[in-house]
N, C-alpha and C positions, 0 to 999 in steps of 0.2 A: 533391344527393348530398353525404355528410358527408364529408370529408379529413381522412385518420389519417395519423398520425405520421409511419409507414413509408409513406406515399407521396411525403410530401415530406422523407425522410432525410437525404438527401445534402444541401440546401439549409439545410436546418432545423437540422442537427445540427452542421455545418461552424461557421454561426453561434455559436450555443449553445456550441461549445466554443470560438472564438476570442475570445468575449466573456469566460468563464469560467475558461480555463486558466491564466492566470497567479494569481486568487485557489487554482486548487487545488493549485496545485506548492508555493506559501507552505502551504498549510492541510498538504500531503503532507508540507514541510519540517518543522513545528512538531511533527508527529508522529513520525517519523523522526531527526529533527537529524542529516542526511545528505544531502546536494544532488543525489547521484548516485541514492539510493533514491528520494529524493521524487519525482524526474524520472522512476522508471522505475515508480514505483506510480502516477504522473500518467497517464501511459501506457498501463497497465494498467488503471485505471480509465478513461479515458476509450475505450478500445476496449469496456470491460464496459456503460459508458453507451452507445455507439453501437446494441451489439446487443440492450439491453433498451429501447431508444428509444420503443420501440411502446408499452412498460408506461406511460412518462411521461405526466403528469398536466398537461398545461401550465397548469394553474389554480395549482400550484404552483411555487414556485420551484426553478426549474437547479439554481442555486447548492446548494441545501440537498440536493436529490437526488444531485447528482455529488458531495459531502463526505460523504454517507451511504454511499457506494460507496464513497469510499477511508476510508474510516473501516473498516468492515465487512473492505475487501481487508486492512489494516494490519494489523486483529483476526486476520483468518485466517493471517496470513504470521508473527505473532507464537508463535500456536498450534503452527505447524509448527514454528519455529523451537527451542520450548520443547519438543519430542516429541523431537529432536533427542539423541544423548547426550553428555553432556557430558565432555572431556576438560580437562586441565589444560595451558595455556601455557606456554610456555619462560617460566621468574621466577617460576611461581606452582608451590605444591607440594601435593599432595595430600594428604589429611587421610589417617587411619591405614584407612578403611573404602574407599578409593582413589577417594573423589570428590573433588571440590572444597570449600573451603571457600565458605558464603555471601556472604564477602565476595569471593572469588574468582570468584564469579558473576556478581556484580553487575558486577566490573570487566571480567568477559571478555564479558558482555554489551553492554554499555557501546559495544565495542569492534568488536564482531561488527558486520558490513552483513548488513541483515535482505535483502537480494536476493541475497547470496554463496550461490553453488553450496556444498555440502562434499563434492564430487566433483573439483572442481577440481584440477588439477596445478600 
C-alpha cells in the first residue's frame, strides 16, 4: 500500500518546517525588510504549506516549495496593498489633483507594514 502525504502529516510536516523555518523567516525578511511581517507571512505560509501538504512532490525540494508560497503570499499581500487608496501623511502634501506625489509614495510605502490592518484604531 502506497503512503501519501496526508497520512503522515503531522510527523512529516512538523519536520519539514523545523528543519526549514528559519531559512524562510530570512527569505520572508529579504522580502519584506520587516522582522514582524516576515514572522507573520512565515506563518501564514507555513499554515498555507501544511494544508496543500498533500500537493507536495517530495521528489522536490521543501525549501524551494515553502519560498514559492511566500513569495506568491508576499505578491498577493502587495497587490491588496496597492488596491488600497492612497492618503497623504502628516509632512507629506498633496499634489494640486489631491493625491500624492510619486515621491510621496515611495516614501509612505516605504513605511507602511504590508500586514497593518487600515481599520485599525
Amino acid at each position: 500500500m502506497q503512503t501519501h502525504a496526508s497520512d503522515t502529516a503531522g510527523p512529516v510536516y512538523e519536520n519539514l518546517v523545523r528543519e526549514h523555518y528559519g531559512g524562510a523567516c530570512r527569505y520572508a525578511y529579504h522580502l519584506t525588510r520587516n522582522a514582524a511581517d516576515a514572522e507573520d507571512l512565515t506563518q501564514e505560509a507555513s499554515l498555507r504549506a501544511h494544508v496543500a501538504l498533500a500537493r507536495y512532490d517530495p521528489r522536490r525540494s521543501f525549501r524551494r516549495w515553502l519560498e514559492r508560497i511566500l513569495h506568491n503570499l508576499f505578491t498577493d499581500r502587495l497587490r491588496a496593498a496597492r488596491s488600497l487608496p492612497l492618503m497623504p501623511l502628516d509632512g507629506y502634501h498633496a499634489s494640486a489633483q489631491g493625491r500624492c506625489s510619486r515621491l510621496d509614495v515611495r516614501v509612505t510605502w516605504g513605511q507602511m507594514s504590508l500586514g497593518a490592518s487600515t481599520d485599525a484604531a
